[in-house]
C-alpha positions as CSV (number, residue, x, y, z in Angstrom):
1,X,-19.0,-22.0,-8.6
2,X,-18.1,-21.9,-11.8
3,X,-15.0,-22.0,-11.7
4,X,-14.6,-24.1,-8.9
5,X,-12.3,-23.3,-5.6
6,X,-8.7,-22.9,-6.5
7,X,-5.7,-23.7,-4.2
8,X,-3.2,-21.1,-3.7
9,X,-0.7,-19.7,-1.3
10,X,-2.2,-16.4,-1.2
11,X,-5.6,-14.4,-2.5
12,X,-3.6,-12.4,-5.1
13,X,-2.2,-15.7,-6.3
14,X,-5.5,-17.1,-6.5
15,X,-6.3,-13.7,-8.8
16,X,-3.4,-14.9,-10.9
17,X,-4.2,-18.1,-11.6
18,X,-8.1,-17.9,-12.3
19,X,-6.5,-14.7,-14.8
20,X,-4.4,-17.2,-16.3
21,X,-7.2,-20.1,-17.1
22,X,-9.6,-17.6,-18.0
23,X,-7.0,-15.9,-20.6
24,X,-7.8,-11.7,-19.4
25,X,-5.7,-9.5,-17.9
26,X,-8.2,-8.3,-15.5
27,X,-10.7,-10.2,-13.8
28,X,-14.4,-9.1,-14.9
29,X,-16.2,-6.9,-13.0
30,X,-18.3,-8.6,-10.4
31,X,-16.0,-11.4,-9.7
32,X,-15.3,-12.2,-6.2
33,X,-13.1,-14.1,-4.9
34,X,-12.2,-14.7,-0.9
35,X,-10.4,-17.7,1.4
36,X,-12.7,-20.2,2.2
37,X,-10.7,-20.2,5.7
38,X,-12.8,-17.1,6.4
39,X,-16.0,-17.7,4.4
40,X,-16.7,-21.5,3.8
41,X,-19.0,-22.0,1.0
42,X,-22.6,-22.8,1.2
43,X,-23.7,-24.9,-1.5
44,X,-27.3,-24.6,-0.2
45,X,-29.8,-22.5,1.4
46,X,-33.5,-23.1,1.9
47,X,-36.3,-20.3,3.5
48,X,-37.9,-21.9,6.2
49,X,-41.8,-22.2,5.1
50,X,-43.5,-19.8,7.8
């Protein structure tokens, strides 16, 4: 979360802008991003204790 969520009309916009504030041409490897219509974020998870 980094980064934070980023509004945008689209996911490859999304791509575009988080290219532009980070200053690369490609995004680095391992970096995901998705619509948080289809998977909201989850700030936290606890294990229940058994």
């Amino acid at each position: 979360m980094e980064y934070g969520p980023v509004e945008a009309e689209s996911l490859e916009a999304a791509k575009a802008q988080i290219r532009k504030r980070l200053g690369v041409s490609r995004l680095p490897l391992g970096f995901q991003v998705w619509d948080l219509a289809e998977r909201p974020l989850t700030r936290w998870r606890v294990a229940a204790a058994s």
